[in-house]
N, C-alpha and C positions, 0 to 999 in steps of 0.2 A: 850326772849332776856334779857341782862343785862341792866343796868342803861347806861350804855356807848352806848350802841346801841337804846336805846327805848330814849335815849335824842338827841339822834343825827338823827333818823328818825322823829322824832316832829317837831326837827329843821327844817329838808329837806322840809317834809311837808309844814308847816307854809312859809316856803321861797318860793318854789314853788306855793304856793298860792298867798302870797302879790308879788311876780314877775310877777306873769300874768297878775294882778289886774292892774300893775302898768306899765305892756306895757316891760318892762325891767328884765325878768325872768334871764338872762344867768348874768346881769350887777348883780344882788342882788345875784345870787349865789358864781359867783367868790369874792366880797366883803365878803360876810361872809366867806366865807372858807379862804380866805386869814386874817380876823379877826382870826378863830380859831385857824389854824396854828400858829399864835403869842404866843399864850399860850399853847396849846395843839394839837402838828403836829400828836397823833396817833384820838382826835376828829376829827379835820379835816377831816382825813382817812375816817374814819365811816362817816361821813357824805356825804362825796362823795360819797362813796360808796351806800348811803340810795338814795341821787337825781339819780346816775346815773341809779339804779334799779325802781325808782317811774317812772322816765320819760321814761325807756325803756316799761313797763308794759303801763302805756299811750298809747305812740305808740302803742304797739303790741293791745291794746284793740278798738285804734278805725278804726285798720286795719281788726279787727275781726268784729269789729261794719258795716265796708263798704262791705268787702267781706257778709255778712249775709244777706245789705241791696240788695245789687246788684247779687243776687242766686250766691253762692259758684259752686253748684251742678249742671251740665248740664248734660240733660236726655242722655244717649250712651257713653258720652265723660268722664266721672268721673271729679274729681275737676279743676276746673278753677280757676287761681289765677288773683286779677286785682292788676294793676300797683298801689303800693301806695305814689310813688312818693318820693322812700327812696332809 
């Protein structure tokens, strides 16, 4: 990645971390990106862009984490999906 993107996924990161920490993930994301946008509406971009791919990969990881826990695979029947409440 370039400097624009490998600063603006640290960002996401790091935000996505102290938002969780702090009960208030969506309220620190939209602050900061509306901070960025002030100065630089294309970081901004990038940065959306990095939260909305961290937190879709989240998801999608602890749907893989429940379908794994709860057998994906039934014996005759092939793949069973469980509801992930999405």
């Amino acid at each position: 990645m370039g400097v624009l993107e490998d600063l603006a996924d640290k960002l996401a990161a790091d935000t996505i971390e102290q938002g969780a920490k702090l009960g208030a993930e969506d309220d620190l994301i939209r602050a900061v990106a509306k901070k960025l946008g002030i100065s630089s509406p294309t970081m901004e971009e990038t940065f959306m862009t990095s939260v909305r791919v961290r937190l879709a990969e989240r998801r999608a990881r602890q749907f893989l984490e429940k379908q794994v826990a709860q057998g994906f695979l039934e014996k005759d029947t092939g793949p069973k999906l469980m509801d992930d409440g999405h």
